[in-house]
Structures are given as C-alpha cells and as structure tokens.
C-alpha positions as CSV (number, residue, x, y, z in Angstrom):
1,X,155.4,32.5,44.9
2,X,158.7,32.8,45.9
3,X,160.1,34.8,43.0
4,X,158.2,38.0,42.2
5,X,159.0,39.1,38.8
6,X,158.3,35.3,37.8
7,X,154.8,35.7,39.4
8,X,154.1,39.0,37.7
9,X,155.5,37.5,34.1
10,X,152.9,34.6,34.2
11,X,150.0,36.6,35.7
12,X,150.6,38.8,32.7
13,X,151.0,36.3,30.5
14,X,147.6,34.7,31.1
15,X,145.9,38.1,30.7
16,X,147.6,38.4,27.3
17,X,146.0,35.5,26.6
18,X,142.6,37.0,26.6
19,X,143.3,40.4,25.0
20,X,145.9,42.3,23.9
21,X,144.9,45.4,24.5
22,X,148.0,47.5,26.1
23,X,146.3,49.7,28.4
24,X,147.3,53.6,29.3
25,X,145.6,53.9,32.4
26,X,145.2,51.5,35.5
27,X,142.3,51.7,37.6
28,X,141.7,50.9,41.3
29,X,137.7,50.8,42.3
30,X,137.7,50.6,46.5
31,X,134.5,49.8,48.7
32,X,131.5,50.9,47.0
33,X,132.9,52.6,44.1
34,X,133.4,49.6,41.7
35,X,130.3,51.1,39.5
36,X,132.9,52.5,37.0
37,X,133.8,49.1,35.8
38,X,130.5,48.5,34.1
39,X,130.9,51.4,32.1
40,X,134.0,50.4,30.4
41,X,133.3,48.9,26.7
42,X,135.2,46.0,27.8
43,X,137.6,43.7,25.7
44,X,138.1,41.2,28.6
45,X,136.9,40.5,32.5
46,X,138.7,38.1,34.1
47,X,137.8,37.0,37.6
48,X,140.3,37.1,40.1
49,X,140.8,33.8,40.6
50,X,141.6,33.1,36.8
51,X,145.1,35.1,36.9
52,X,147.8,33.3,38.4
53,X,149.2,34.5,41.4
54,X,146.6,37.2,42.3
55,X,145.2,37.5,45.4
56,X,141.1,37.2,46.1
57,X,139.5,39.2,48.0
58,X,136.7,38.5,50.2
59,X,135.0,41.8,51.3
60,X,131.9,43.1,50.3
61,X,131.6,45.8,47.8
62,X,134.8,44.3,46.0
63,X,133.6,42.7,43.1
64,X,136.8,40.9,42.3
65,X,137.4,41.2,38.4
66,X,140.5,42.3,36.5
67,X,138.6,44.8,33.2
68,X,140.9,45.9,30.3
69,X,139.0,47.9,27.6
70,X,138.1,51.7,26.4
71,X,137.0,54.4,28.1
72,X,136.1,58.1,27.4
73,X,138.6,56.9,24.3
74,X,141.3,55.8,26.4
75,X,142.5,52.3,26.6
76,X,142.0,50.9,30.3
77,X,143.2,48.1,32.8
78,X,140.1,48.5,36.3
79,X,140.6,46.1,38.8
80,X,137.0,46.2,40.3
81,X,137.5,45.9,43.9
82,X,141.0,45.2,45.7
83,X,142.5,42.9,48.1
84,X,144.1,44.4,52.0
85,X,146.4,43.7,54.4
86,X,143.8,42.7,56.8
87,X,142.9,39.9,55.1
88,X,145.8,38.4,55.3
89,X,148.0,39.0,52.4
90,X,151.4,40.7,52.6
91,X,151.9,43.7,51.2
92,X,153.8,42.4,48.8
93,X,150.4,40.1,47.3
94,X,148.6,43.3,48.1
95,X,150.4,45.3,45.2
96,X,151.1,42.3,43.0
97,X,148.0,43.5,40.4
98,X,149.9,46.6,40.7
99,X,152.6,45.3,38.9
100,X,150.8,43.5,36.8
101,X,149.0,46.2,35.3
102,X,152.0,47.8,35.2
103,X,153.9,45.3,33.2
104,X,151.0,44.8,30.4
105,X,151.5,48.6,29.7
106,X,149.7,50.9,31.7
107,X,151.7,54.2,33.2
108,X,149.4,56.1,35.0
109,X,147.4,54.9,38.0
110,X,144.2,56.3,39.5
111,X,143.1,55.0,42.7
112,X,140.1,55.3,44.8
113,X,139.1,54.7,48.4
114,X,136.5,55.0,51.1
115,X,138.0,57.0,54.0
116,X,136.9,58.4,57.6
117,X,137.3,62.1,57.3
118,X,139.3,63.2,60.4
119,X,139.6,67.0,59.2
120,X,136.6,68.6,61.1
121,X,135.7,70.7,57.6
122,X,134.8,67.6,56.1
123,X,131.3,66.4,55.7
124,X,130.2,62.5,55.1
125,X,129.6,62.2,51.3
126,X,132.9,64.7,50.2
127,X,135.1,63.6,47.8
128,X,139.0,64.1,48.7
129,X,142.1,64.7,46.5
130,X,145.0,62.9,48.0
131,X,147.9,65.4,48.2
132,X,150.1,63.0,50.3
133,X,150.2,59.9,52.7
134,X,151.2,58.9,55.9
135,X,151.9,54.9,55.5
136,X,151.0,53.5,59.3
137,X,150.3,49.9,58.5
138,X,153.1,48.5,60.1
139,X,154.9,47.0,56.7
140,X,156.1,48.2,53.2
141,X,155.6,46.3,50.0
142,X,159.4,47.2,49.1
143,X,160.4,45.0,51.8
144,X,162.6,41.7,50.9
145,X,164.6,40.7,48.3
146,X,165.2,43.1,46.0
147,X,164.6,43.1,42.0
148,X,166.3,46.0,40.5
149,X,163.8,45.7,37.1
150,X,161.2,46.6,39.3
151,X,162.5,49.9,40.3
152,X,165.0,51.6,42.9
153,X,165.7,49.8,46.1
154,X,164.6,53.5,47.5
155,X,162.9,55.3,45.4
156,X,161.9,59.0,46.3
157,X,158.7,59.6,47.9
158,X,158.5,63.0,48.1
159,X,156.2,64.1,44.9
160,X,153.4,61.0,45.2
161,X,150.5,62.2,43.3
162,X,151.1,64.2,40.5
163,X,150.5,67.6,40.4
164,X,149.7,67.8,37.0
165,X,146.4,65.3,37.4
166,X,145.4,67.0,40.8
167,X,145.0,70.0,39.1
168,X,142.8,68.8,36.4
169,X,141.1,66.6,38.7
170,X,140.3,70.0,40.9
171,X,139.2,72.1,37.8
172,X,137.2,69.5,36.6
173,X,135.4,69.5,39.8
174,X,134.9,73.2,39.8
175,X,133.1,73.1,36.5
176,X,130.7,70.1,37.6
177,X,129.8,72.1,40.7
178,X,131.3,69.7,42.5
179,X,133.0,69.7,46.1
180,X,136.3,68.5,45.9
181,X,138.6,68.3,49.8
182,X,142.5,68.0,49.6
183,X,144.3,66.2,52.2
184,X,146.5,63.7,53.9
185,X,145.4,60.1,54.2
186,X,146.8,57.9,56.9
187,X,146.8,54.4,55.7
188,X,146.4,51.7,58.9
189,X,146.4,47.8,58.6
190,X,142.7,47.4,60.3
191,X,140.1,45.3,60.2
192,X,139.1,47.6,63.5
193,X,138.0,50.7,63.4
194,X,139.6,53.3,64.8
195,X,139.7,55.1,68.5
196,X,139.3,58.4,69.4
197,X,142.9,58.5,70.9
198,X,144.2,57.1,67.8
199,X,142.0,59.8,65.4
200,X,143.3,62.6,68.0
201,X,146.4,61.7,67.6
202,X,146.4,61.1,63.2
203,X,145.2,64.8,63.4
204,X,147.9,66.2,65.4
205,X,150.1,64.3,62.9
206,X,148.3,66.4,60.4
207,X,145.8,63.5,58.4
208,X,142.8,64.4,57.0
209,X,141.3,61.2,56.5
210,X,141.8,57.4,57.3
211,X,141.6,54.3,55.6
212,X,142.9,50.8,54.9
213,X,144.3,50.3,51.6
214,X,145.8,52.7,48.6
215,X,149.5,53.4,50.3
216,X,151.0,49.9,49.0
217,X,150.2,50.2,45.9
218,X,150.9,53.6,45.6
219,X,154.4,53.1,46.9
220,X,155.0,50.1,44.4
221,X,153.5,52.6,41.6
222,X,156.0,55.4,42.4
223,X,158.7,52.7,42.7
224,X,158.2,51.7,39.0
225,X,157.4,55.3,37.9
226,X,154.2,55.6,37.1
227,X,152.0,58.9,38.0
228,X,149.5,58.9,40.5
229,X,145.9,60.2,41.4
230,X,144.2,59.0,44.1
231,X,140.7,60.3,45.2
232,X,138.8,59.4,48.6
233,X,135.2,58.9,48.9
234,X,134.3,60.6,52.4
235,X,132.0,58.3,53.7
236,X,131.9,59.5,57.6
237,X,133.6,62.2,60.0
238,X,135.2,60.7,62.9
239,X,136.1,62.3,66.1
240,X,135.7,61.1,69.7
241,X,133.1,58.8,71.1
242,X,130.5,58.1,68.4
243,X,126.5,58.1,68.7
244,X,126.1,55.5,66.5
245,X,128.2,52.5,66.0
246,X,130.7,52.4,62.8
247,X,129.7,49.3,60.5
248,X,131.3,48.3,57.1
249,X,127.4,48.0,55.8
250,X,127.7,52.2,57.1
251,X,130.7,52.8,55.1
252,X,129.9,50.1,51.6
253,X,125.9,52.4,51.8
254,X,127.8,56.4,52.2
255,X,129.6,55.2,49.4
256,X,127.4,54.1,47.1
257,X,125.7,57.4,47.4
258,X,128.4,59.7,46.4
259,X,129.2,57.3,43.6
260,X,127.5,59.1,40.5
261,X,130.1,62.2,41.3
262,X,132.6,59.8,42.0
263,X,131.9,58.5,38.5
264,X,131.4,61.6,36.8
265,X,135.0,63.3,38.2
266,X,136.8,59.8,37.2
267,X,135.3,59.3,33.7
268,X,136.3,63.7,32.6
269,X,139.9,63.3,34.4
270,X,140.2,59.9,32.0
271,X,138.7,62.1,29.2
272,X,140.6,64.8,29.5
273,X,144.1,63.7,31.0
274,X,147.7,63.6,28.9
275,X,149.4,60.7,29.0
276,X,152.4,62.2,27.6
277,X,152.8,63.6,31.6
C-alpha cells in the first residue's frame, strides 16, 4: 500500500459494505481481554483478513475480528485483538484500523492492554488508568510522507488521555469497589521480555508499567483528534531477577482472570460517557 489515505478509503469502504452503522466509540481489546466483544449485539464481524489492507495478527489471545454494533446503547466499532510491531508490521500498518475506525465515524477511543507493572505498589491482577506514555519502540507511526487530511504533521502530545473519561473511569471504579492504579506506561517494540537493567532503569524514568502495543495508535488517535482512555490489565510485577520464568501463556492466563472487572469498568464508562466531550 503505498498510499495511505487510499488504503484507509477502501478498507472503509468494504466495511460499509456490511453495515452502516456509524459508530461513536472505537474499541481496542489486547491479550486476554477480547471477552468484551461477545457482548456487543453485533450488526457485523468481519475477520481480519476480509478488510483490505489490514494487517493479521498471529498471537494468541487476539482473536482477529473487526465488531461494529451497540453497546450499553451506544453504537460501537471493537477490534477484538490487535496487531504489534513485533510481528513485523510498521507502525504505520500497526495503526491503520485506527484510522479506519476513525474514518467510518467513531471519535472516541478506548484501549486496553496487558502490562508488567514496574511501580512496586502494584499487585499482579490491578487494573491501571493510563495518565501518560513514554513511546520507546524505536519508530513513530507519523513517520513518512505526510497527509495533511489525516491530521497535523506535529500534533501536540501533551494532554493524551482525556481527563474528562479518567475521571469517570476512576469514579466508576470507586463505586464497584474496585482497585483502579494510575500511571505511566512505557511502550517497547519486544517480542523479549524485559531485563532487570532495562525495568531499573523505565522506573528511574518514572514508568509504572510496560508493554508492547497502545502508544501507536494512540499517537495516530491524538493526531486525528479523537479522545483517549486507555486502561492496563496488571498481569505481573516485575523487578530484578525473577523466580519463575515470564511466559506469554503467564501473561494471556493473569489476564483472563481480571477480565470480568475489566469488563465491568469498560461496559459503565461506555454507559455512562458523553460524547459531546
């Protein structure tokens, strides 16, 4: 694909095809958390492979499957599982669906993630609030030619997430009893895990938590204005020489434990949110 807004235009296009809904809200369902999707009264599912131009993921606990339909009475786009730079792709193909979504109507994005936590108060099976980011995977999605109907060659990164939807995300979490961390995540490009000189020195930089994917496409959502949550699922505490080997089997299990809550929060913040911003 060698021109981008082209690629977007005919992706979109053959969603249209199938629906056409206009969805509010776009949804991002990481490792383990892709649950969500089957509680959507979908309109349309639409493997990955049946949209031109987007990429396919081959990770476990990423389903693969672009969902528009309604829920908790909004109108939705999920995609249930993403695709990452260590696969492969450039970050530019990592954020297409971004832009997609984005183009077929939806303004606000919530995104999700499994995450090491880094910040010692954090226990495996927390949920975290993303407050900010640290991009250190090496690459931005921004970079190339440049498309001005996308957005600003450099658009502002210094208000993310949006204050607005943190603060109902926290109260929310405060009426359901719930534990709800806010923090810094450090996005790196992976596969490997990482070492304990690299978590000492994320937490000197000031992370909280660790992880592979979510900074792209929240850079190319701020880029074409659209608000941001973003929630971590806290599926181990890492700091110095582990007991027990890390495994992505580890991480896709923690994850699907803490799922119900991560369900719950996500399904009362779709209730309950503005879209007028």
């Amino acid at each position: 694909m060698t021109d981008l807004r082209s690629g977007i235009q005919e992706a979109a296009a053959a969603i249209r095809r199938r629906t056409g809904l206009v969805p509010e809200i776009a949804l991002i369902l990481g490792s383990g958390l892709g649950a969500l999707a089957d509680e959507i009264a979908a309109e349309a599912a639409l493997p990955y492979e049946a949209i031109p131009h987007f990429p396919r993921g081959s990770v476990e606990g990423h389903a693969g499957r672009l969902i528009l339909g309604a829920l908790e009475g909004k109108r939705v786009v999920a995609m249930q599982g993403r695709v990452h730079l260590y696969e492969g792709y450039t970050a530019v193909q990592v954020t297409l669906p971004v832009r997609v979504m984005r183009a077929l109507g939806a303004g606000t994005l919530v995104a999700s993630n499994a995450a090491g936590g880094i910040n010692p108060q954090f226990r495996a099976g927390d949920l975290m609030l993303l407050t900010d980011h640290i991009n250190f995977t090496g690459t931005n999605p921004l970079i190339g030619p440049h498309d001005p109907a996308l957005g600003p060659r450099f658009p502002d990164m210094s208000r993310l997430y949006d204050a607005a939807l943190g603060g109902l995300a926290r109260r929310i979490a405060q009426e359901e009893g719930m534990t709800l961390r806010s923090g810094v995540y450090i996005a790196v490009a992976g596969p490997s895990y990482e070492t304990p000189a690299e978590i000492e020195m994320f937490r000197r930089w000031g992370a909280d938590a660790v992880g592979m994917s979510t900074v792209p496409e929240v850079i190319v959502a701020r880029q074409m204005g659209m608000r941001v949550l973003a929630v971590s699922a806290i599926t181990n505490v890492i700091g110095g020489i582990r007991a027990e080997p890390l495994t992505h089997e580890g991480v896709i299990a923690a994850a699907k434990e803490l799922e119900p809550r991560f369900i719950r929060l996500v399904r009362r913040v779709v209730r309950e949110m503005s879209l007028s911003g």
